[in-house]
ROKOL-163786 format. One record per residue (C-alpha): residue in one letter; x, y, z. Coordinates in pm, whole numbers, padded with zeros to 5 digits, always signed. Layout:
REM ROKOL-163786
AXYZ ...
REM end
This chain:
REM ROKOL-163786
X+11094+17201+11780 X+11158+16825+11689 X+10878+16860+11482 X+10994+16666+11112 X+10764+16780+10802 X+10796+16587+10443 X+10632+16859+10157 X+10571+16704+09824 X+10638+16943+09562 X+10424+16822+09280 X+10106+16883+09448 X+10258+17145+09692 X+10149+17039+09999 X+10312+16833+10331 X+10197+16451+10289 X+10355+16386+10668 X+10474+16470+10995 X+10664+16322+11296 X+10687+16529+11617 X+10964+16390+11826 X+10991+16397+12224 X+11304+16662+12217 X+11436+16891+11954 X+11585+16774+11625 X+11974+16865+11591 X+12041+16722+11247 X+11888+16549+10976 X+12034+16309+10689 X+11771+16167+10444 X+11866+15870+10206 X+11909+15897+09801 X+11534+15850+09793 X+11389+16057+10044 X+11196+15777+10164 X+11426+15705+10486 X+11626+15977+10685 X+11869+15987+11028 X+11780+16231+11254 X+11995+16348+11606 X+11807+16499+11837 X+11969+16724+12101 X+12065+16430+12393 X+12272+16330+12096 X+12098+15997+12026 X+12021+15840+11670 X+11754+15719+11484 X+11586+15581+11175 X+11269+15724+11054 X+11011+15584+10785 X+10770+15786+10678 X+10581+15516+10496 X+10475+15341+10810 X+10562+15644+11022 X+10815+15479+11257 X+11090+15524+11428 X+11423+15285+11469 X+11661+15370+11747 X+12036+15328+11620 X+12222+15114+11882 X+12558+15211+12009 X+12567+15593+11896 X+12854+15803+11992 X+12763+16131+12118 X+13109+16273+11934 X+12923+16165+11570 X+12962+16453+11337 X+12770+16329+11024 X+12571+16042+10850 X+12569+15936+10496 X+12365+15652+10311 X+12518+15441+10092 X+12458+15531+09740 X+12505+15207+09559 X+12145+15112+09455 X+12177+14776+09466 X+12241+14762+09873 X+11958+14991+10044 X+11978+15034+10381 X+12322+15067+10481 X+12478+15380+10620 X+12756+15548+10793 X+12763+15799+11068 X+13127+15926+11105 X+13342+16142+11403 X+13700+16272+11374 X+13821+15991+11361 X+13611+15647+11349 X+13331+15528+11104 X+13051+15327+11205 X+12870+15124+10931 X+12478+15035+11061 X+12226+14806+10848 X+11871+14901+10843 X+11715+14553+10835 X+11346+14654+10730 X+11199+14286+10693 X+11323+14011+10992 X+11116+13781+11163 X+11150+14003+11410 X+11011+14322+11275 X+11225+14656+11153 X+11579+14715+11307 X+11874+14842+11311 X+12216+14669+11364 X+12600+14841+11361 X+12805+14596+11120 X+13141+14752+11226 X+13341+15046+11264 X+13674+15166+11019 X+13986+15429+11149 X+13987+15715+10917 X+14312+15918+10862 X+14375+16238+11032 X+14169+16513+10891 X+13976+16278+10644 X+13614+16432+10566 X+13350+16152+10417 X+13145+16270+10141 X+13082+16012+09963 X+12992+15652+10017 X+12940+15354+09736 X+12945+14978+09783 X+13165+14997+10066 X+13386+15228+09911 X+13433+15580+10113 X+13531+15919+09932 X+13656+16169+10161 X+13849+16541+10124 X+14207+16550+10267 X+14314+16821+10440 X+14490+16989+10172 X+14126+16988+09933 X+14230+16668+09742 X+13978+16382+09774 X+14142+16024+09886 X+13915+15702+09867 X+13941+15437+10198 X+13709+15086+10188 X+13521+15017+10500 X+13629+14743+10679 X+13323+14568+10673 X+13310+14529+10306 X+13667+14341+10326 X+13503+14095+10161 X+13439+14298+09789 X+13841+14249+09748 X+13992+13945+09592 X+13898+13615+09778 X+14265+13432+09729 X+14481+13356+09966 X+14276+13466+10237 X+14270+13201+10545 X+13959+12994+10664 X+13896+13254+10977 X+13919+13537+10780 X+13646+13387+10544 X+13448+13273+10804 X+13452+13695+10966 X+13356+13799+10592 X+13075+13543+10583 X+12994+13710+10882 X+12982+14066+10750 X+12817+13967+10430 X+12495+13810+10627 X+12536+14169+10834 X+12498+14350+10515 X+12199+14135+10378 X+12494+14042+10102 X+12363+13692+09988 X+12523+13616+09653 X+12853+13687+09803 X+12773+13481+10111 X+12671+13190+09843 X+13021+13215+09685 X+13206+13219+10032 X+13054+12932+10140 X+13071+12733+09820 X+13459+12827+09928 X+13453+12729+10259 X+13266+12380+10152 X+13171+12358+10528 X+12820+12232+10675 X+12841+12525+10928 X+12896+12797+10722 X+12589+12673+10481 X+12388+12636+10833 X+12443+13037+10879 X+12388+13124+10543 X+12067+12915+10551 X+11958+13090+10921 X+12024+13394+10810 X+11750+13369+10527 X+11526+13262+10792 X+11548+13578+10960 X+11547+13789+10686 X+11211+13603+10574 X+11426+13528+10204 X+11233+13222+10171 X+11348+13134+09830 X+11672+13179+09890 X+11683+12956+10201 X+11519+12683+09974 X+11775+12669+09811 X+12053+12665+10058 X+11905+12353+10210 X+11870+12157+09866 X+12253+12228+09835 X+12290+12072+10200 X+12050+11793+10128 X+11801+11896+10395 X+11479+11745+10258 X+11264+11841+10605 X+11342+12186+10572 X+11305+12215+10161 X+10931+12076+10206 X+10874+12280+10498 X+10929+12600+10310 X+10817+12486+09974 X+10509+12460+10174 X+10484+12811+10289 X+10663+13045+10051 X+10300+13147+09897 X+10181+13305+10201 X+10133+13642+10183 X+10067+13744+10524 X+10339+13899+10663 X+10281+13784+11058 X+10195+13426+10976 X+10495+13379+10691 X+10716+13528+11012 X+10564+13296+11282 X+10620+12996+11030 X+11021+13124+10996 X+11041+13137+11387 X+10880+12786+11465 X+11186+12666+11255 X+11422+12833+11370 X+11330+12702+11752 X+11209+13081+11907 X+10820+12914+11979 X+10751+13221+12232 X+10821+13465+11924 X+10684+13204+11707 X+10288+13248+11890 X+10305+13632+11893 X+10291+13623+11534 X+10049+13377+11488 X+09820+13564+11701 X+09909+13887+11520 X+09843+13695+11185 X+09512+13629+11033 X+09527+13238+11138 X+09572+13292+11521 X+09510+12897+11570 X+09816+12831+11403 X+09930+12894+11762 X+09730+12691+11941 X+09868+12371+11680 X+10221+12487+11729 X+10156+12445+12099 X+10007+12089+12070 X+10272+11961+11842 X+10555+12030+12064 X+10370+11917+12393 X+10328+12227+12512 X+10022+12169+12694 X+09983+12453+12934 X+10061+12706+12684 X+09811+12492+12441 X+09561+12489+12693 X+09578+12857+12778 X+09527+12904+12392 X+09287+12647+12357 X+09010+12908+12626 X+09080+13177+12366 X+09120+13048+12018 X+08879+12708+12036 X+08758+12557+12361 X+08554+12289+12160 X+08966+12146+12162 X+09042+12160+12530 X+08912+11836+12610 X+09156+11664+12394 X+09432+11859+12477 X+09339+11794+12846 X+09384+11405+12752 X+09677+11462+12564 X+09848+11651+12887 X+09673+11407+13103 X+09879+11120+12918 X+10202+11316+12973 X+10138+11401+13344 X+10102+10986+13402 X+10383+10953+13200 X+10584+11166+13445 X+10470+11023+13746 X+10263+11335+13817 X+09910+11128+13918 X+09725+11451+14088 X+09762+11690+13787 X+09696+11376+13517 X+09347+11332+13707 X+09225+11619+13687 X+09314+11679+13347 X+09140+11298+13227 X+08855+11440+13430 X+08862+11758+13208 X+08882+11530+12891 X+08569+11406+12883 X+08331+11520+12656 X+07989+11298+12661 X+07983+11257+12267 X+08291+11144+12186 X+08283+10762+12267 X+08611+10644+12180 X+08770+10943+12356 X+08602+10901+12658 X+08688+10566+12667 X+09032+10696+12680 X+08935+10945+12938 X+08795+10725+13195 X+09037+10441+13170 X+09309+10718+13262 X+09040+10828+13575 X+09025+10491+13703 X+09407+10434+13682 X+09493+10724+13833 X+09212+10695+14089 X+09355+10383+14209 X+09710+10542+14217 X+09543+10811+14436 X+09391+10563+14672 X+09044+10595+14620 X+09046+10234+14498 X+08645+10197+14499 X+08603+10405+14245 X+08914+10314+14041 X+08764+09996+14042 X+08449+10031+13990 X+08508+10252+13670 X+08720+09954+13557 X+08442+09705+13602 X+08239+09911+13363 X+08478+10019+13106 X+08476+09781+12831 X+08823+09712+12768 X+08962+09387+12859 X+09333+09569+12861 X+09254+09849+13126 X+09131+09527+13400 X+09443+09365+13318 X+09649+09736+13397 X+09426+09812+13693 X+09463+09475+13805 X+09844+09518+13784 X+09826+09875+14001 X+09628+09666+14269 X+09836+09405+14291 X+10189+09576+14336 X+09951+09817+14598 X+09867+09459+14768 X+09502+09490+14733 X+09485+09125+14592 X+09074+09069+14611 X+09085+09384+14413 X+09298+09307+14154 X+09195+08939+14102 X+08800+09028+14061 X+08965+09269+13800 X+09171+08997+13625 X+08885+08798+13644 X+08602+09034+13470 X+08935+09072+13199 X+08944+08709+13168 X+09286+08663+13233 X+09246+08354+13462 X+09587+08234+13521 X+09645+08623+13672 X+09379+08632+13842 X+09363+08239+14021 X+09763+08373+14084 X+09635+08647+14305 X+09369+08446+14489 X+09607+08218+14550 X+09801+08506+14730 X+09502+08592+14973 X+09421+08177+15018 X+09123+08216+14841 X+09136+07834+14726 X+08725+07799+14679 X+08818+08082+14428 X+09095+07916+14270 X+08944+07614+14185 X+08645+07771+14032 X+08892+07936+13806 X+09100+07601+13687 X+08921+07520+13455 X+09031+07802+13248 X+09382+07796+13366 X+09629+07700+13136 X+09980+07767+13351 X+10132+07470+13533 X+10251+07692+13803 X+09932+07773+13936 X+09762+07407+13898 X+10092+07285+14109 X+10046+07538+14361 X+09653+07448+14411 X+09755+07117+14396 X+10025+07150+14717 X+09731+07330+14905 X+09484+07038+14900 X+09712+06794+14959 X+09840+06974+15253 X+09432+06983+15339 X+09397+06634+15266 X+09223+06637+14976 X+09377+06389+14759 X+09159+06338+14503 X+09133+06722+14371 X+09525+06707+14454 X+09575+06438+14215 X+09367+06641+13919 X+09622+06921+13999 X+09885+06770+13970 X+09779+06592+13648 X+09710+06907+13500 X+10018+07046+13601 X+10188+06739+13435 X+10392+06666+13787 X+10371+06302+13732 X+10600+06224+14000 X+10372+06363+14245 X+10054+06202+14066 X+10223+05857+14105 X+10362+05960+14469 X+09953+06018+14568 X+09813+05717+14393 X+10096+05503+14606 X+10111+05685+14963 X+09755+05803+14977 X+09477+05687+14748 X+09652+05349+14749 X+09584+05300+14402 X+09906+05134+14286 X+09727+05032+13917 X+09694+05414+13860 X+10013+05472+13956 X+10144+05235+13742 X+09977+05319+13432 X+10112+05670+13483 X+10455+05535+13490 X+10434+05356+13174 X+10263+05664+13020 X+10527+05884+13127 X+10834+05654+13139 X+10901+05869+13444 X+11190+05688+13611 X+11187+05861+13962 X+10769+05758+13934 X+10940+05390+13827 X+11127+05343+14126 X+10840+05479+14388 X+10649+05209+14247 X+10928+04927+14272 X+10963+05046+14661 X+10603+04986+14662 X+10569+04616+14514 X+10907+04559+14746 X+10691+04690+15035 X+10435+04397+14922 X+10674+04140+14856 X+10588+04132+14483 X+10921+04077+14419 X+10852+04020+13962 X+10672+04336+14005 X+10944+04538+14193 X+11222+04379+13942 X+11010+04501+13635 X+10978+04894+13720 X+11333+04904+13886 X+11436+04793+13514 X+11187+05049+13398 X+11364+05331+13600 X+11716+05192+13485 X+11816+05047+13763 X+11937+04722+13649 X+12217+04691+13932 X+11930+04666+14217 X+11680+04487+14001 X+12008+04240+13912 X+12095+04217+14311 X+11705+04139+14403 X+11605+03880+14153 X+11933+03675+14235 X+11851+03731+14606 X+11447+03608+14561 X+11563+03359+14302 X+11362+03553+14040 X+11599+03544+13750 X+11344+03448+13464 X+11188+03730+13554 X+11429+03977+13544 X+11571+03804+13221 X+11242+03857+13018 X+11179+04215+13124 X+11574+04312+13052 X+11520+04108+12724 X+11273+04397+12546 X+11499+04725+12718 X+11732+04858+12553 X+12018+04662+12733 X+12398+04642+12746 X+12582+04331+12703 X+12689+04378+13062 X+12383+04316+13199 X+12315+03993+12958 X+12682+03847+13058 X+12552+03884+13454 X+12268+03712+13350 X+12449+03459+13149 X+12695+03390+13420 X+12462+03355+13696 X+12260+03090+13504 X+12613+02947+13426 X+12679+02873+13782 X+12300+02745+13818 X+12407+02474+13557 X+12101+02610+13313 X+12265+02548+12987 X+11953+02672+12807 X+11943+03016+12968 X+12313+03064+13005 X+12347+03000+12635 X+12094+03205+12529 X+12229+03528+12744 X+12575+03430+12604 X+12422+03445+12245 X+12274+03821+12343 X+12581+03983+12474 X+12784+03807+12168 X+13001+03524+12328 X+12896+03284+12074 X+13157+03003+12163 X+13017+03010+12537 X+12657+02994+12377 X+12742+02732+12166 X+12930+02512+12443 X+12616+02532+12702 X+12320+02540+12412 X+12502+02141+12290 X+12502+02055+12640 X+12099+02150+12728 X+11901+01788+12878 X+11690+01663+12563 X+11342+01811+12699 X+11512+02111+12565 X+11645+01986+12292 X+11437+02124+12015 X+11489+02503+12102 X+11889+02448+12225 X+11935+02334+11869 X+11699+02677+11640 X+11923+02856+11899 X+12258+02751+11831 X+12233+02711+11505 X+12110+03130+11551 X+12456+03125+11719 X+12632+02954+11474 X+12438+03196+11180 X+12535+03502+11378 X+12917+03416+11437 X+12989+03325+11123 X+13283+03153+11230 X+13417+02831+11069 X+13529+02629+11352 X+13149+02677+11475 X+13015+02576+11244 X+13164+02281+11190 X+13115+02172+11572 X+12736+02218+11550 X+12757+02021+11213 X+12936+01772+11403 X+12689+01752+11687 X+12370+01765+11439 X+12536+01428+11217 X+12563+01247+11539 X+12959+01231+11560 X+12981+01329+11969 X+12683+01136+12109 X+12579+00908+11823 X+12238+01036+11767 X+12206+01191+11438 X+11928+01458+11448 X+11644+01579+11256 X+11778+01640+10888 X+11538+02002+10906 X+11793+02138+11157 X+12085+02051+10927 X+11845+02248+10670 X+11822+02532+10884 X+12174+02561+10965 X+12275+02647+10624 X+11946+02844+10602 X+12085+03077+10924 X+12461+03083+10696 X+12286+03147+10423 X+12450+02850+10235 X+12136+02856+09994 X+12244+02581+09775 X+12346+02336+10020 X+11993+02407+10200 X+11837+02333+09896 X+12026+02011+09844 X+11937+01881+10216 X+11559+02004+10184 X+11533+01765+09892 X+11674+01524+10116 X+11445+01612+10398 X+11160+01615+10154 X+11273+01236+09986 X+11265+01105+10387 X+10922+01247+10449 X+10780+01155+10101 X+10957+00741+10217 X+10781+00801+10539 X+10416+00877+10399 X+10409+01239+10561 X+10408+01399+10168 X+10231+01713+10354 X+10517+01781+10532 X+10736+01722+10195 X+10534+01953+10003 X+10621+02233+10289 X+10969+02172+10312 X+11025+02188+09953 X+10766+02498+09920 X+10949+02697+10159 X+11282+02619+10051 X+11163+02733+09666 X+11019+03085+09871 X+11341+03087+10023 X+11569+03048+09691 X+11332+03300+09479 X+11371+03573+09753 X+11727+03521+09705 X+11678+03535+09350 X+11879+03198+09334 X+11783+02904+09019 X+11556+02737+09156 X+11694+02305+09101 X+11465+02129+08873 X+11433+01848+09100 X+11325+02050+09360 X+11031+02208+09110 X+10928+01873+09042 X+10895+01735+09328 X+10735+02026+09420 X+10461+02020+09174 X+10436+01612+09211 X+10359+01654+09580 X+10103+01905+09501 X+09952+01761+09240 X+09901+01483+09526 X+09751+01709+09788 X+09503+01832+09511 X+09379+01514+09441 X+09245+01483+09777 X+09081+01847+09777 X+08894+01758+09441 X+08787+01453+09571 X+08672+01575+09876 X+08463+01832+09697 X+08372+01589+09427 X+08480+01699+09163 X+08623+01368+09000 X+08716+01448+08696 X+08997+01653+08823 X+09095+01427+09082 X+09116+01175+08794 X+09325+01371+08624 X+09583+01462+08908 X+09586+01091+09010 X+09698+01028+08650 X+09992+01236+08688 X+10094+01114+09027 X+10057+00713+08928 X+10287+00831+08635 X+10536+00920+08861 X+10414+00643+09121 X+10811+00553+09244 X+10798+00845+09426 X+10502+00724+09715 X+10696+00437+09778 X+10452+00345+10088 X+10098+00436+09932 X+10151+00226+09554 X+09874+00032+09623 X+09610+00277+09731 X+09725+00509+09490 X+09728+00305+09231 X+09348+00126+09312 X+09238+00517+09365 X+09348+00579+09024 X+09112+00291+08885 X+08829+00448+09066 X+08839+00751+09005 X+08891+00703+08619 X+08660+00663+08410 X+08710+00495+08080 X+08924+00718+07852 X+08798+00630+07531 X+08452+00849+07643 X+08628+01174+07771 X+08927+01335+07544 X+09125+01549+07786 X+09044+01908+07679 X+09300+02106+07482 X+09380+02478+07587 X+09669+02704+07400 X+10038+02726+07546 X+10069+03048+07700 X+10407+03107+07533 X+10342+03025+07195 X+09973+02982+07167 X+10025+02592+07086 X+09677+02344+07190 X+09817+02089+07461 X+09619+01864+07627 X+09527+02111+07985 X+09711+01894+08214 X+10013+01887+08043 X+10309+02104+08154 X+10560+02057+07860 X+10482+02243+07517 X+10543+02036+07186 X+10535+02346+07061 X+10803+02576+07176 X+10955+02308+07440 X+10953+02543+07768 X+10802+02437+08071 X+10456+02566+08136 X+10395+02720+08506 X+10112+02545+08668 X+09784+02673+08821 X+09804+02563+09230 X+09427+02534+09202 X+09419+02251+08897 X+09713+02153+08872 X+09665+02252+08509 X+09869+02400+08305 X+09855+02857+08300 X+09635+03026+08054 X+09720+03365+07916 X+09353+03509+07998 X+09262+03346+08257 X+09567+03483+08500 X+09600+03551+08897 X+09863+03477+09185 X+09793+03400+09574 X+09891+03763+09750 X+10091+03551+10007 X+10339+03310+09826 X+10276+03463+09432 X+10221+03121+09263 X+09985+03135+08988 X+09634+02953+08934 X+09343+03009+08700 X+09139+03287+08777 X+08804+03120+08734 X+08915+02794+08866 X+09086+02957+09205 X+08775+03176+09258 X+08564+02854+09247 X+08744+02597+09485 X+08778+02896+09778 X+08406+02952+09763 X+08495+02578+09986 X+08831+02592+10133 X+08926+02886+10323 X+09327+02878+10256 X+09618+02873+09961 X+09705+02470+09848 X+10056+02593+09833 X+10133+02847+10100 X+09810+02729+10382 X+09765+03130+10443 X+09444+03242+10514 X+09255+03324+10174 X+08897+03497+10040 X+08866+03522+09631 X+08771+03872+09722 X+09157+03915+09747 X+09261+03795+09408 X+09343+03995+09173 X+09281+03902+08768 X+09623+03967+08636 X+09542+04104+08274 X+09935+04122+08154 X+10126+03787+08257 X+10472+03822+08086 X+10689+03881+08404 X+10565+03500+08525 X+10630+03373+08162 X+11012+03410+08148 X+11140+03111+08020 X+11411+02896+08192 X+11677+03042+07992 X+11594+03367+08098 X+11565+03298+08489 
REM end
């Protein structure tokens, strides 16, 4: 009647019943009782489970099928055979997949002629012959129980197969630890999946390394509920649509809705989002909203920023309404993209909007926009598109791009407004233009030419040299074509206008070839200027020529011919040179000896040190002859600056002399500033050595008287020897004691005192602290050197010994 009853014996009474559509033809119940096969009479197949009362239709059922047996093997529940004359099928009752119950056929194995299963156990099948003896045949899907060697990669790959069929997951571990291939792990590690053998598929991904998928399911192997464990296993193994139906079946339906939003779904999440929690659809909406923009789809992304909004979710809305005024503007309903933008707070969203407007060509748009962002140089950009100047110049200030200062700055001079023109271009640092404005139009040519200079612009150079040309300020014109290097035209003009000095001095402090100094040289050459001609020779390094016309200069310019060629002589270093200049300065060509100081500086500029020194005494014996003992002292001072920066031994007669002459000059400083009894003492020292003021005896001499007052009432103090702490008389230099020379102070003229120590800054002779102090508080320079000196710059030296090395030493 297809009616199937299950009586329990120990309490004598049916516990269940099934009715089925059509009558019941056979039935085959498993080891247990808890499963069965039935066939009803249309000759179709199924599973029944009486635990959960369903029913499991077995695909692919012959209609010849004689017979079903379970396996018997406890270890692998589930499996089955159903068996015809000559064929038998092996199905898999898969009670636990992602999903739900099913049943699968694994395969199907020949069975001799007139074989009769009765038995089967782990694949193995027991059947009567015939003749009553029992035979034993393996099913072909359980090839994979036999011995594993020698058998080829696609064979292993079909058992892997048929083990996953069977639920057979040990043996699947052991094929694939043969096969050592990422695929065949891959299946093993799906297969868990489905079967919802989380542990198993743990660790199946460990062994591949796949840390995503380890975390993933360490994460959910706790969960007990059937429907959401499933709909996790289904997410990850990419079937979402499968994936939601068990969420929703499961006791955390929202798990869904999150699915849904993670992958972008946002229709399906939105759909979800009505049933499960519409508090979320505004953020979905937003979410989808950003997508549809994304995609170019502006209608749809609208609507759904529309939808976003919530009214208590500031920073969201933000979000929200930015996105309607965008897409507003895309639209074309520009006012109230706009306006939305104006209010919106963000600086960014003008700056997008702006953008939109711009490529739309709805410039007074988009530049208020820039503008209420702040982003001037945009926004003066786009006014300058519409020729909104009144606009752009309210906006330079701010403006910071040269493009847009040189484009404002073309517009007013077109207008004729030169002066704003001119602050454009300045700010747009187009000094060429600046300089061309100040010239042509605001006939300002000092402007211009302090811009040049400035700028060194050469182009803004030679606008300016048109200019003076223009004028007839010929110096002028010569001095910026220099300036914009061009020394051929400034060359040409200046020898056309006669204005050679002039281009001469100004190519004198360029940076200038000797090219340009030979044309110079030459064309004074031709002039007969022997001065000029020699001195351009000297610069571009012909020193014979510069020698040859610097002898032959008139004697008005005789003084500066000579310091020149003897600079000529200095800098050629060449013999023959030298000797003509000698030559020349002795007298030999014209019988005029000159000056002895130029013979001095001669071997001065050849650095011929001693034989400088030797005529400076000379020089300095003349002058001293001649009365001029000022212009001794000097001669002889610098030449003693000259030797000690060349760290050269200073001759003693040359130190003498020296100090003689200054002992001298002192006398008439102490005098002056009555102090006497110095004087007297200085006078003493140069009447000792009277031979050498051959034309002042007398007055020296009757000075001397004067100033002196009888010795028998003053002793001359006594003061200790600096080296060797001796008492001398102060104003004597040599030291009974330890026989060195004592340095002298240039204040005194007494001899140095260990404690009582300083130096001039300029020339680094020493004096007595005190004693120096006390005479500038009247004289306002050095007695040696004549530079400039306060006693606020002296400096008490407290440690003398690097002025106290004795002669020896030196």
């Amino acid at each position: 009647t297809g009616v199937i009853q299950y009586f329990y014996i120990e309490d004598w009474q049916f516990v269940n019943d099934y009715r089925h559509p059509v009558s019941v033809k056979k039935i085959f119940p498993d080891p247990n009782g808890t499963r069965l096969v039935f066939i009803d009479e249309k000759s179709d197949g199924y599973v029944y489970c009486p635990v959960n009362d369903a029913t499991y239709e077995i695909p692919d059922f012959s209609p010849t099928i004689k017979g079903v047996l379970w396996e018997n093997w406890p270890m692998d529940k589930g499996v089955f055979i159903a068996y015809d004359d000559d064929k038998v099928y092996t199905y898999v009752f898969h009670k636990d997949t992602i999903q739900g119950s099913k049943v699968i056929l694994a395969g199907g194995t020949k069975v001799p002629f007139c074989h009769k299963p009765l038995l089967l156990y782990n694949g193995e099948l027991t059947c009567q012959t015939q003749s009553g003896k029992i035979n034993n045949i393996y099913l072909s899907t359980h090839s994979f129980l036999h011995s594993l060697k020698d058998v080829g990669l696609n064979d292993l790959r079909q058992m892997l197969t048929q083990t996953l069929m069977l639920k057979r997951f040990s043996d699947a571990w052991e094929m694939c630890k043969t096969l050592n291939d990422h695929a065949a792990w891959n299946e093993l590690a799906r297969a868990c999946l489905h079967h919802m053998e989380v542990e198993f598929a743990i660790r199946v991904y460990r062994t591949i390394g796949n840390v995503g998928m380890v975390m993933s399911l360490e994460q959910i192997k706790g969960i007990e509920d059937y429907n959401l464990l499933a709909g996790h296993l289904a997410m990850f193994t990419n079937d979402f649509n499968l994936a939601q139906d068990l969420y929703l079946a499961s006791s955390c339906p929202i798990a869904a809705l999150e699915m849904r939003r993670d992958l972008q779904h946002w229709d399906s999440a939105l759909q979800l989002a009505k049933r499960l929690a519409p508090d979320q659809i505004p953020f979905i909406s937003k979410e989808y909203a950003i997508q549809l923009e994304f995609t170019g789809d502006y209608v749809n992304a609208l609507a759904h920023y529309e939808k976003g909004i919530t009214g208590d979710n500031k920073e969201h809305d933000e979000v929200c309404l930015a996105g309607t005024a965008q897409m507003s503007i895309r639209m074309g309903d520009i006012r109230r993209g706009v306006s939305l933008a104006l209010k919106h707070p963000s600086r960014v969203l003008k700056r997008d909007c702006g953008a939109i407007l711009e490529n739309m060509k709805q410039f007074s748009e988009a530049a208020q926009l820039y503008e209420k962002g702040l982003y001037y140089d945009k926004a003066a950009s786009v006014y300058i598109r519409c020729k909104n100047w009144a606009k752009v110049g309210e906006l330079l200030p701010h403006v910071s791009s040269p493009k847009i200062h040189l484009q404002y700055a073309k517009a007013k001079e077109a207008d004729g407004r030169y002066k704003e023109a001119v602050v454009a271009y300045e700010n747009a640092k187009q000094w060429n233009s600046v300089i061309r404005i100040y010239l042509d139009h605001l006939n300002n040519p000092e402007k211009a030419v302090s811009v040049v200079r400035e700028t060194q612009s050469l182009d803004g150079a030679k606008m300016v040299a048109r200019f003076f040309l223009q004028l007839g300020d010929y110096g002028s014109a010569i001095q910026f074509l220099v300036m914009s290097k061009c020394n051929n035209e400034a060359f040409t003009l200046a020898q056309q206008h006669n204005k050679m000095e002039i281009y001469a001095d100004i190519i004198g402090s360029e940076d200038t070839t000797h090219e340009d100094y030979q044309s110079i040289a030459l064309y004074f050459e031709g002039e007969k200027r022997h001065f000029q001609a020699g001195k351009f020779f000297l610069l571009c390094g012909q020193y014979s020529r510069a020698l040859k016309h610097l002898l032959k200069c008139p004697s008005s310019e005789d003084n500066a011919a000579i310091e020149m060629a003897i600079e000529t002589v200095g800098q050629a270093k060449d013999e023959l040179l030298t000797s003509q200049l000698i030559d020349h300065l002795m007298g030999e060509s014209d019988g005029m000896p000159k000056d002895a100081k130029y013979l001095f500086r001669l071997y001065m500029a050849l650095k011929q040190y001693r034989e400088a020194a030797r005529t400076a005494i000379i020089i300095a014996r003349e002058e001293q002859s001649a009365g001029n003992y000022r212009n001794a002292h000097d001669v002889l001072f610098s030449m003693y600056a000259e030797l000690k920066s060349q760290k050269i031994k200073i001759p003693s007669e040359m130190a003498t002399n020296l100090m003689i002459l200054h002992s001298y000059i002192l006398v008439k400083i102490h005098v002056k500033n009555g102090n006497h009894m110095k004087g007297a003492r200085m006078l003493i020292r140069v009447a000792n050595n009277i031979s050498k003021f051959p034309s002042h005896i007398v007055p020296i001499l009757t000075s001397t008287v004067i100033e002196r007052p009888d010795t028998s009432e003053t002793e001359e103090a006594t003061t200790p020897c600096p080296f060797c702490e001796f008492l001398l008389p102060e104003c004597e230099l040599l030291c009974p004691g330890c026989k060195n020379n004592i340095p002298y102070c240039i204040a005194t003229g007494r001899h140095m005192l260990k404690d009582d120590w300083t130096v001039c800054p300029h020339c680094d002779f020493p004096a007595l602290y005190s004693e120096f102090k006390i005479m500038l508080n009247s004289e306002s320079t050095c007695p040696m050197c004549s530079e400039r000196l306060n006693f606020a710059q002296l400096k008490k030296i407290s440690d003398c010994t690097q002025y106290l090395r004795t002669e020896v030493e030196q």
